[in-house]
N, C-alpha and C positions, 0 to 999 in steps of 0.2 A: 240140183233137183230139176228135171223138168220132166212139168204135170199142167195139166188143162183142165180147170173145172168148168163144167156147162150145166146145160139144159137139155136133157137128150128129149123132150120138148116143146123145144125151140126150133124153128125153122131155120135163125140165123145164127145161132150158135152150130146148126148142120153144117150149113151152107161153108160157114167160114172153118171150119175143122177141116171140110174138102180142100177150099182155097188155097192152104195153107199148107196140107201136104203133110200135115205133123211125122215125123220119124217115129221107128216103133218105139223108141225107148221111152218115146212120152206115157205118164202113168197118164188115163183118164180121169174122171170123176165125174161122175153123174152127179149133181147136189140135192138133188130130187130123189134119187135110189141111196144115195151114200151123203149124209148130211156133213157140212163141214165142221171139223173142230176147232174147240178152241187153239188149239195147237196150229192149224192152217192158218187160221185165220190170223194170229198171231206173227206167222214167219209173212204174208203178205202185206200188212202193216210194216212189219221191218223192211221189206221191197219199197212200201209205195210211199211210206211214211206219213199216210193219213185215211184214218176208216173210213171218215166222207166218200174220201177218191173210190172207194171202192163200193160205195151207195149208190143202191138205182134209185131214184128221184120217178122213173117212170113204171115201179114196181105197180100192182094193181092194188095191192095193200094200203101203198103210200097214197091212192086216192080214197080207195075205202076207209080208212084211220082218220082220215083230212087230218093227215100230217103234214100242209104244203105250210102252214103259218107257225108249225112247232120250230122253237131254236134248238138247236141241238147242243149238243158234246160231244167230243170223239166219244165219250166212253157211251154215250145214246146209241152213235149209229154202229158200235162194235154189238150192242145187246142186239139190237134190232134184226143187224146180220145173221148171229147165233141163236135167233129167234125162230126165224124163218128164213129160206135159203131165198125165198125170191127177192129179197132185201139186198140180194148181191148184183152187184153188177158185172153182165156177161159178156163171153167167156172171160175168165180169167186166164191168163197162161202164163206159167212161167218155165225161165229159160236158164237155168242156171240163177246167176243175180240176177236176171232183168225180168221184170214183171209188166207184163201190156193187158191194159184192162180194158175190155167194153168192146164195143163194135163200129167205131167208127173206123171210117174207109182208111182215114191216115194209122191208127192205131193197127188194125190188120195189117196194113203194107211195111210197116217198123215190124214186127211181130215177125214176117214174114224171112223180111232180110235179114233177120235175128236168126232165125231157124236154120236158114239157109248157107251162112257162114260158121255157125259152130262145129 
């Protein structure tokens, strides 16, 4: 499979879709027009091997809830995710097996040479 969930708005999930040059065959996914399912969210767990990892910490929720002092469990930040899509952390892409989460500058440039050799 490779598919890219975003934010179509989101400036940096634009920007890095550009960067990155995605091939057609990638499916899109807007998470905001097309919500993710449990079934997504599920096969990206089996990639990342932890719903945390796939937790935005800097969602606008997660300060409005003042969820900074809650403990969690994976099966918390799995609901939370399927709660609300801004819960996710952006873009997600995946590449076949490899899944590259978020927007940091090293995370983009792995993502990228990933794209680029398959």
């Amino acid at each position: 499979m490779q598919k890219i969930f975003y934010l179509s708005t989101c400036d940096t999930c634009k920007r890095i879709m550009d960067e990155i040059n995605l091939p057609q065959s990638f499916v899109q996914q807007d998470i905001k027009t097309n919500t993710i399912t449990k079934e997504d969210l599920e096969h990206m767990y089996t990639l990342s091997g932890s719903y945390e990892a796939l937790f935005s910490k800097r969602a606008r929720l997660y300060k409005e809830k003042n969820l900074k002092d809650t403990q969690f469990l994976e099966t918390d930040f799995k609901n939370l995710i399927l709660e609300h899509y801004t819960f996710l952390k952006r873009p997600v892409i995946i590449n076949n097996d490899e899944i590259f989460i978020g927007n940091s500058k090293k995370v983009v440039e792995v993502a990228k040479e990933s794209l680029h050799r398959s």
